[in-house]
Every structure is written in structure tokens, then in C-alpha cells.
N, C-alpha and C positions, 0 to 999 in steps of 0.2 A: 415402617415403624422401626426405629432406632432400640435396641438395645437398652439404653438409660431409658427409655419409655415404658420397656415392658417392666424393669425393676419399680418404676414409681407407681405403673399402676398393679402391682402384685403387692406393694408396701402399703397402698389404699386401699385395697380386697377386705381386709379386716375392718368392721366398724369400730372397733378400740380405738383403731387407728386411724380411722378420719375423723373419729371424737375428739383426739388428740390434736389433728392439725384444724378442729375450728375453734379449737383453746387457745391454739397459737397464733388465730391468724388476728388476737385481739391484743397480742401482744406479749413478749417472751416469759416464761413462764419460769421458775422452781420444780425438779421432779416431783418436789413431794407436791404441792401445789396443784400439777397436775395431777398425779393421782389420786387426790381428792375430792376433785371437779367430776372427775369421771368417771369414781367408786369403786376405784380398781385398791389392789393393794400396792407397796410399794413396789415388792417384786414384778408382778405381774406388767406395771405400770413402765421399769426398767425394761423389761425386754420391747415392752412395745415400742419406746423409745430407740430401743438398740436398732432395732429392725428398720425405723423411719432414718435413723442418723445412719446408716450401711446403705439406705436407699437415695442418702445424698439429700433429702426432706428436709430433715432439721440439721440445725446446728449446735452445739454444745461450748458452751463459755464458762470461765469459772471469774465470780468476781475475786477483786485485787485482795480482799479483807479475809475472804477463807474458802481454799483452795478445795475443801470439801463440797461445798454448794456447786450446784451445776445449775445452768440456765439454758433453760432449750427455745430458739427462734427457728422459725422456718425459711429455707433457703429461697429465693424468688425462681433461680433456674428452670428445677423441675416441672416445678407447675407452669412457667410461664411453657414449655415445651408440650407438655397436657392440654394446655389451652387452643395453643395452637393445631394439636393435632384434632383437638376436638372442633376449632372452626372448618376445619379440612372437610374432614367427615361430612359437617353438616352441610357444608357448598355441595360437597358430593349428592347428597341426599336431596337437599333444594338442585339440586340440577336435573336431576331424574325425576324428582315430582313434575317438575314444568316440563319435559318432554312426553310424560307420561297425561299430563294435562291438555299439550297440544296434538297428542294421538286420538286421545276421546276427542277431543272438540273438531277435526278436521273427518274422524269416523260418521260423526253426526251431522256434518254439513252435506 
């Protein structure tokens, strides 16, 4: 397990925070927006943001018209690294099932 693995899944440990990235994964959001969607307040809302953008999660844009607005998207990287470590696991897991499937059935022949 890599390193930027264990930050993204330590930044999804909070369910604020994985509230936050299925707000996002519908498409880029406004802070306030999100903290709306998911009953938090603004500050509250803010740091969970911080936490996910330090874990390299999302990302932070400000449009052209006012520099004050922020817009949070979520990054593809991480999670595509998530995904994959998570297909890993499961071959692991489906690998030892079947050998543990072919011990019983050769025990009973």
C-alpha cells in the first residue's frame, strides 16, 4: 500500500467526507452548496473540504467573475488508485476462496 493510499483512505474514514465526495461525484459543487446538501455548517463544511483537498481528493477552482467563490471537483487519481487497490484485495480474496473450495471438495472425494 502506497503512502497517497493511506492519506485518501484516512481523508474517507469520516462520513462527512464521503457525503461530500458523493455530492461531487454528481458534479463540481460551490462550498456553500455543499454545505447545504449535507447539513453541515459553513465552517464545519470548510474544513472537511480542507482535509479532502490536502488528501489530494478534490480540487479547488475559483471562477473568472469572483475570485471569492470556490468550486470543489473531485480529482480522478485517487480514487482511481482506491479502486484498484480494492480489485487487488478482492482477486486476493477470490483466490483463497477457490483454493479453500478445492480443499473441501478433494477432502470429500
Amino acid at each position: 500500500m502506497t503512502a497517497s493510499l493511506d492519506v485518501t483512505l484516512a481523508a474517507l474514514a469520516d462520513p462527512h467526507r464521503r457525503a461530500t465526495v458523493d455530492l461531487l461525484r454528481r458534479g463540481p459543487r460551490r462550498a456553500g452548496e455543499l454545505a447545504q446538501a449535507a447539513g453541515l455548517s459553513a465552517p464545519a463544511m470548510s474544513r472537511h473540504l480542507r482535509a479532502l483537498r490536502l488528501a489530494g481528493l478534490v480540487e479547488e477552482t475559483h471562477p473568472p467573475f469572483d475570485a471569492r467563490v470556490r468550486i470543489y471537483a473531485l480529482r480522478a487519481a485517487p480514487m482511481a488508485e482506491l479502486k484498484a487497490w480494492a480489485e487487488a484485495a478482492e482477486g486476493l480474496w477470490s483466490d483463497q476462496l477457490l483454493a479453500l473450495k478445492a480443499h473441501v471438495e478433494d477432502d470429500s472425494a
